[in-house]
LUMKE-374598 format. One record per residue: residue in one letter; x, y, z of N, C-alpha, C, CB in turn. Coordinates in steps of 0.001 Angstrom, whole numbers. Each point is the difference from the previous one (the first is absolute). Last residue first. Glycine has a CB too. Example, Ala and Ser with C-alpha at 12.3 -4.5 7.8 and 13.67 -1.06 7.14 Angstrom:
2
ATOM  r  n.xx  n.yy  n.zz  ca.xx  ca.yy  ca.zz  c.xx  c.yy  c.zz  cb.xx  cb.yy  cb.zz
ATOM  S  12850  -2250  7080  820  1190  60  -770  1090  730  1184  -628  -2145
ATOM  A  -894  -5092  2075  -890  1190  0  900  1200  0  -1892  -1173  1246
END
This chain:
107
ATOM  r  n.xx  n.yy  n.zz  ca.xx  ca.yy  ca.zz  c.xx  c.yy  c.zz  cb.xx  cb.yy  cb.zz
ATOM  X  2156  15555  -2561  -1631  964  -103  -515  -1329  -1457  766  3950  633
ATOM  X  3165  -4461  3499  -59  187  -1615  -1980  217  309  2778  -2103  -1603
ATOM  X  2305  1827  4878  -1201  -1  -346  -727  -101  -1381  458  975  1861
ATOM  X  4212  -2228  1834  -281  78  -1660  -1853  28  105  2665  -1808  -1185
ATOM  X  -483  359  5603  1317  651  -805  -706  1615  -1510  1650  -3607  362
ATOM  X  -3055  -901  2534  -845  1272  825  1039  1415  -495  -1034  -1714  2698
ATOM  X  -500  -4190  -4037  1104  1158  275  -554  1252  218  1534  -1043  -1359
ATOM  X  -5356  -2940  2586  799  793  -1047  1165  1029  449  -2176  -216  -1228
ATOM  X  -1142  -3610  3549  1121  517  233  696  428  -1015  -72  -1123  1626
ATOM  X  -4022  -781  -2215  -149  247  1259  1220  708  343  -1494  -1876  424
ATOM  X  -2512  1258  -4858  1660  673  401  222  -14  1373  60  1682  -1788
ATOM  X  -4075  -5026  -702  286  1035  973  1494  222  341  -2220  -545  892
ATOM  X  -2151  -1417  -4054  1501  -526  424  321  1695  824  1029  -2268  -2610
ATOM  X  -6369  -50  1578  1321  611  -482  928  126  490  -890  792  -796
ATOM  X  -2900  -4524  -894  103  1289  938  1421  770  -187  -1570  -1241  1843
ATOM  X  -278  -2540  -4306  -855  1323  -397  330  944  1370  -2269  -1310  -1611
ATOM  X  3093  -3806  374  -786  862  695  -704  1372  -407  1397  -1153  1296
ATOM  X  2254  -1937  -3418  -1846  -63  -382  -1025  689  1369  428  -2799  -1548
ATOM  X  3717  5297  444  -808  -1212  -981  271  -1236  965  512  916  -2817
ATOM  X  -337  4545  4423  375  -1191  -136  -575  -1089  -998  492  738  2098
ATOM  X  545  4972  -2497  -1167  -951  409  542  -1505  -84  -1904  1707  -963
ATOM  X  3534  3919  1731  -149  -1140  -237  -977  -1049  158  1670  820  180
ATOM  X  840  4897  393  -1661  -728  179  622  -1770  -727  -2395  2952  -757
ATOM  X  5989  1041  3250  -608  -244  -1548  -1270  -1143  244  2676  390  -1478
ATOM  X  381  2377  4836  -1584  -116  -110  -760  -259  -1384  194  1561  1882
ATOM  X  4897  -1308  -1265  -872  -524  1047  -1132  -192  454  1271  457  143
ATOM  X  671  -553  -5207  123  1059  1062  -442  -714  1429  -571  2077  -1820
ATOM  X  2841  -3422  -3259  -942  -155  1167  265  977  1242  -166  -2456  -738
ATOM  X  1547  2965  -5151  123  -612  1556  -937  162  997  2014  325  -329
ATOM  X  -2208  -503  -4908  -279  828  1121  457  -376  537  -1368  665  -30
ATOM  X  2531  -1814  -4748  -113  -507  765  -543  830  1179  1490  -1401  -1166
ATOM  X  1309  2511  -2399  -1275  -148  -430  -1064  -250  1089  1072  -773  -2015
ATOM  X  3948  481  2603  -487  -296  -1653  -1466  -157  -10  2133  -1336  -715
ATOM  X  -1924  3376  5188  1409  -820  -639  -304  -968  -1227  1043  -95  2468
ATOM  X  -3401  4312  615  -296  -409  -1015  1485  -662  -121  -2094  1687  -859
ATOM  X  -1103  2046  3460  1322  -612  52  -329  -1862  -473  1032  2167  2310
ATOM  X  -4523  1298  -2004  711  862  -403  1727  -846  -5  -2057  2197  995
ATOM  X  -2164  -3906  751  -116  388  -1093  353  1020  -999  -1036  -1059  1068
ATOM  X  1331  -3668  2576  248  1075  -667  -581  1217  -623  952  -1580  42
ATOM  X  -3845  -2551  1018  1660  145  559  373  1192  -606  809  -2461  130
ATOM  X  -5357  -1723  -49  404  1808  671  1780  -265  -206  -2399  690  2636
ATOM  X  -527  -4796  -3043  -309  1201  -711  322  1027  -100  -1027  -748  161
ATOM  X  3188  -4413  791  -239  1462  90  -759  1180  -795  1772  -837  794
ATOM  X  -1671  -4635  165  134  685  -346  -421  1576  299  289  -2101  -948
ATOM  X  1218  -3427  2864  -686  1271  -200  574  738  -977  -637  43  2113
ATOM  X  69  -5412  -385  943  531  -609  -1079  1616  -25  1632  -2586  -1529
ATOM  X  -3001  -1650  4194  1748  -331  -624  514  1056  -1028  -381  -2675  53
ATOM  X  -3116  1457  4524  176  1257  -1034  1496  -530  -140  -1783  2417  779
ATOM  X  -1525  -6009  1072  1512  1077  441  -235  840  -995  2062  -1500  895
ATOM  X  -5590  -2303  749  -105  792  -732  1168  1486  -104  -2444  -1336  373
ATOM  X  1147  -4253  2096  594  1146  -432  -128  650  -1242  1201  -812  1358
ATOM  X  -4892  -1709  2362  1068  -349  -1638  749  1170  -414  -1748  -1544  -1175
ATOM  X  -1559  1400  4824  1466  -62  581  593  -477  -1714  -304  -964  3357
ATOM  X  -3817  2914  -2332  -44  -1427  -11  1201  -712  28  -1847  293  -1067
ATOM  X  788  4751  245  -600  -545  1077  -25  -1967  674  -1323  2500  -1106
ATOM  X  5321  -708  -2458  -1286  1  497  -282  190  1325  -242  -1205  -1617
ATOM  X  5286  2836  1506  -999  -1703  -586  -1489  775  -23  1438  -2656  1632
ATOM  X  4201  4822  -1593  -1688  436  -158  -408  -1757  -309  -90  3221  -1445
ATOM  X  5145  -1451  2094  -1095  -1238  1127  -1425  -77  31  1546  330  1571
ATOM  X  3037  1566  -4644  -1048  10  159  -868  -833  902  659  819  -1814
ATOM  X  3994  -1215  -182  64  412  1385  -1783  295  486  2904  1237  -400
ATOM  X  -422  862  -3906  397  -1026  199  -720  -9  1940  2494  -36  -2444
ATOM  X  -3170  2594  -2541  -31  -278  942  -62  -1328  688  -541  1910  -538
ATOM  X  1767  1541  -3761  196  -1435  508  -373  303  1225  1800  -1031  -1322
ATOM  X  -2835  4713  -2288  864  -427  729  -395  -1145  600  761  1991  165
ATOM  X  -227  676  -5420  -699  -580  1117  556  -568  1083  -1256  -257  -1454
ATOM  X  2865  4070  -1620  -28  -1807  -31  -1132  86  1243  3036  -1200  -740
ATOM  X  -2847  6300  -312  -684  -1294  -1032  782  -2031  399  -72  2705  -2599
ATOM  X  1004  2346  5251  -1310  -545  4  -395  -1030  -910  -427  1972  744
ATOM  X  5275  -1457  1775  -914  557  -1151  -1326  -585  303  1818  166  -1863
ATOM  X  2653  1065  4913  -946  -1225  -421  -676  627  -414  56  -1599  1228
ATOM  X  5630  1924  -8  -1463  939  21  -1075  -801  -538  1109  2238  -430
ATOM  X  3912  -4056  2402  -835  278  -1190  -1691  537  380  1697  -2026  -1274
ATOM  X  2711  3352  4472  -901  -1034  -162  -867  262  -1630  -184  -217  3078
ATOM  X  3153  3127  -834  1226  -1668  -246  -977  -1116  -397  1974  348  2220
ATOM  X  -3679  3972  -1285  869  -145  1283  798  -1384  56  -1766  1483  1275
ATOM  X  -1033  -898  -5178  -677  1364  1184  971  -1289  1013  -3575  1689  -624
ATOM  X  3643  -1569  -5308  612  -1019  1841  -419  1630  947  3305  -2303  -745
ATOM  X  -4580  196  -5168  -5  1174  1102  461  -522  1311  -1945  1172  -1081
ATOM  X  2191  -3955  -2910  177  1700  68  -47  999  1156  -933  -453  -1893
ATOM  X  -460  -4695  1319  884  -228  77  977  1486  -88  -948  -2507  -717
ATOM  X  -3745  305  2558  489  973  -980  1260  322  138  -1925  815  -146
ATOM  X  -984  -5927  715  654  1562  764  54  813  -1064  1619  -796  1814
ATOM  X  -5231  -3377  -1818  1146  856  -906  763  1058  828  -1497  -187  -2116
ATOM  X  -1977  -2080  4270  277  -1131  -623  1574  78  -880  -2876  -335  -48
ATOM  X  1280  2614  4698  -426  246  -1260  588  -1099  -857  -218  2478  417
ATOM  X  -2030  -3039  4347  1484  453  19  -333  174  -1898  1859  -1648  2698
ATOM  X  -5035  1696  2771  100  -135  -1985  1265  279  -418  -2248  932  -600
ATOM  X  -35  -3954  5163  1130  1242  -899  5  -371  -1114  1636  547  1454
ATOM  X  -5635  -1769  2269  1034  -584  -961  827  1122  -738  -1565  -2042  -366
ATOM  X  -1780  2792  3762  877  -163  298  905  -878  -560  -1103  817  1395
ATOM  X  -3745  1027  -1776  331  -1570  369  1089  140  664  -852  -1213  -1837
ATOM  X  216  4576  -1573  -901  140  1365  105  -962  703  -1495  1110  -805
ATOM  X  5493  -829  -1916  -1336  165  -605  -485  156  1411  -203  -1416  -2443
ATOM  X  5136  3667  1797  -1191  -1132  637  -1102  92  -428  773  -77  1811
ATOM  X  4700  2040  -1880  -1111  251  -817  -969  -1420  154  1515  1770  -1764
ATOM  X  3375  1219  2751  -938  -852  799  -1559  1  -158  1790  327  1471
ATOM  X  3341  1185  -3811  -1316  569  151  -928  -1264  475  413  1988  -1922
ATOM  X  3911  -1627  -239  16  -295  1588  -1195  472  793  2423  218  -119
ATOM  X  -1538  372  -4946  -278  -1668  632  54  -7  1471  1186  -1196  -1961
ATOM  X  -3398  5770  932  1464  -726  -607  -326  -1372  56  1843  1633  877
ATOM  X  -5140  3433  -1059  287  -1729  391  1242  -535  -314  -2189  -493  -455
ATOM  X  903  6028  1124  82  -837  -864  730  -1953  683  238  2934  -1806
ATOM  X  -3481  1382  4087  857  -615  308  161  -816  -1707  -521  27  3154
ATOM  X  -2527  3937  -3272  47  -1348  1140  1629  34  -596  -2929  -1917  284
ATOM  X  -1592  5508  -1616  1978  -562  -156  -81  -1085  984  1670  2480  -328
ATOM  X  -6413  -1452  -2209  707  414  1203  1445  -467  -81  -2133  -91  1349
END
């Protein structure tokens, strides 16, 4: 499906409500002045408040993307779409596009 393409100014949350920010920018492509975000570094999450049932904390510290692109492409690379799929480590749940540029689509 086309979506929205992700930037750094792209407002991006594990289920919990810790932000995922990308580890590597992409330094090629700019959607509205902003660097565009790829599907392969992995992303940092910072801010996570997930604990056990037993209150010992358990934060989602870093995700990866399965889904992005699949027709727009920077050295190789997919970019992220707004409804691209992800999975948190060590949880396992998934990260969520909340406020993507509304400019630039991609299939």
């Amino acid at each position: 499906m086309p979506g929205f393409m992700t930037t750094m100014g792209t407002t991006i949350f594990c289920a919990h409500g810790g932000q995922g920010m990308p580890t590597v920018p992409n330094p090629r492509v700019r959607i509205a002045g902003q660097p565009a975000e790829t599907q392969l570094p992995p992303y940092a999450i910072t801010g996570c408040p997930n604990t056990t049932p037993v209150g010992v904390p358990f934060p989602c510290v870093t995700a990866l993307w399965a889904t992005g692109s699949i027709r727009v492409k920077t050295a190789g690379q997919p970019l992220l779409l707004q409804d691209s799929q992800s999975l948190c480590a060590p949880t396992g749940t998934p990260q969520t596009v909340a406020v993507p540029q509304t400019r630039v689509r991609g299939i």
